[in-house]
Every structure is written in C-alpha cells, then in structure tokens.
C-alpha positions in Angstrom: 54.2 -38.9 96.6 50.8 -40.1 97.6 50.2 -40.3 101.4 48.2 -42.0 103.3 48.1 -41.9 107.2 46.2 -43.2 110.1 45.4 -42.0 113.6 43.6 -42.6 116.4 44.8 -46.0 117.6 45.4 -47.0 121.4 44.7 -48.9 124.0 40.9 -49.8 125.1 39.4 -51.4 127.6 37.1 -54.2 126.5 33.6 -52.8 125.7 35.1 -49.6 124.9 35.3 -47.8 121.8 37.5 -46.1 119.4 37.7 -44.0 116.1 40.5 -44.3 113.4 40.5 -41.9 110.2 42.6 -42.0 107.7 44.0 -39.1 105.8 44.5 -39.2 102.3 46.2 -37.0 100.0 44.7 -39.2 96.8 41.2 -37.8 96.2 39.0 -40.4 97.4 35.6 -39.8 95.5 36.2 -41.9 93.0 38.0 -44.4 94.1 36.2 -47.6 93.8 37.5 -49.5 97.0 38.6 -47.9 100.1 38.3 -48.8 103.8 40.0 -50.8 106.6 42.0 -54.0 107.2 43.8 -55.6 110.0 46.4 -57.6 110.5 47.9 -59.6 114.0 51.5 -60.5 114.2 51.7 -64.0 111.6 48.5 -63.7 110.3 47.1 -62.8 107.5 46.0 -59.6 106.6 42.2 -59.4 106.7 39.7 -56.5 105.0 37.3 -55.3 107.8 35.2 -52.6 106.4 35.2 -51.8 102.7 33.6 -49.4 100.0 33.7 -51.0 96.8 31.7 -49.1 94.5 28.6 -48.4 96.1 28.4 -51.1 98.0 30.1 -51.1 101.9 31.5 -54.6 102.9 31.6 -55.3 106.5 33.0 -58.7 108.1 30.9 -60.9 110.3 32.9 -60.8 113.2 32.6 -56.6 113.4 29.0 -56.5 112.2 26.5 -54.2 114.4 30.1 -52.9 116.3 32.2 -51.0 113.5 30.7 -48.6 111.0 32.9 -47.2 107.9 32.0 -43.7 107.2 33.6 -41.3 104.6 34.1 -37.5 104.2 34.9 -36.9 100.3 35.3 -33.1 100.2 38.4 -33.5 103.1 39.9 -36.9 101.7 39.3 -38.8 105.3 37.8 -42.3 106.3 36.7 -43.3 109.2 36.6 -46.2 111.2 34.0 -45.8 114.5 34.5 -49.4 116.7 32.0 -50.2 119.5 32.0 -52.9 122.3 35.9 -53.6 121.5 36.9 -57.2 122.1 40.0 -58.6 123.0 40.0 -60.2 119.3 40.0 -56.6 117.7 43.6 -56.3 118.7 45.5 -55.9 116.0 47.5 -53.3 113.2 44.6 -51.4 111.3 45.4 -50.3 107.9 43.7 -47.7 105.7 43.4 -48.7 102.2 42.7 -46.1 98.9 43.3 -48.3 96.0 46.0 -49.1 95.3 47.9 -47.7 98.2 49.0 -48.5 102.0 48.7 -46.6 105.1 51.5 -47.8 107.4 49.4 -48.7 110.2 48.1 -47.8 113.6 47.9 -50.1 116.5 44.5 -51.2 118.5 45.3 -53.3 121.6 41.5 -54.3 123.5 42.5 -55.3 127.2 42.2 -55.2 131.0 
C-alpha cells in the first residue's frame, strides 16, 4: 500500500517560519508532478508549490516566501515557508501523482 505522510506542521507566529516534508514510499524520481497543496475549511483545494516535469510551479501569493525542494535518493519533499502570514493557515497536503498524503495542519497567529 503506497504511503504517503507529512510532518512538520504547527503553530507559528506571524513572520515566522516552518518546514514540512513529506515521506514517500512511491519512488519519487520519476514522477512527473509532485509538491504541495492547501486547503481551508470550505474551500477549495489549491496547488502551492509543484514539480511538473522539470519545471517548479509556485503560486503568487507564496512567491519569494516558500521554496519546494526535493531529495530523490530518500523519497522526501520539502516544503521551507518564510514570513508566515495569517492567510497561510490552512491543511497542507503532499502530492506524488496520483496519491494523497492525509494532511498536516499550519495555523499562522498571535
């Protein structure tokens, strides 16, 4: 049964910073998209930080804060997040096409 599983998620001040990974017991080097999305309560579920292909995806509201990094030979992603905002709150998922994590939680607040 593949598995995938994040950690690393908590709560953060604003301005601070966190670091997910994602474990992944589906080898990840060639898989063509991988990454992060996020999801609020009622909301849609939005992609954040992507490889597809070569290319790495990044939405405009994380740009210059959130890098997506990868480590092939040990099946992990990474998710570094920088100068959190209160609007970062929310369930980040890993994704290793075609398959789920189940989630960790970010809450950014006072």
């Amino acid at each position: 049964q593949v598995q995938i599983e994040e950690h690393g998620g908590g709560l953060v001040h604003p301005g601070g910073a966190l670091r997910l990974s994602c474990t992944s017991s589906v080898d990840i080097s060639n898989v063509y998209t991988l990454g992060w999305y996020r999801q609020a309560p009622g909301k849609k579920r939005e992609a954040v930080a992507l490889f597809v292909g070569t290319n790495r995806d990044i939405v405009e509201s994380v740009e210059g804060r959130f890098t997506v990094s990868r480590d092939n030979a040990n099946n992990t992603l990474y998710l570094q997040m920088s100068n959190l905002k209160p609007d970062d709150t929310d369930t980040y998922f890993c994704y290793v096409l075609p398959h789920w994590g189940r989630g960790t939680q970010v809450t950014v607040s006072s």
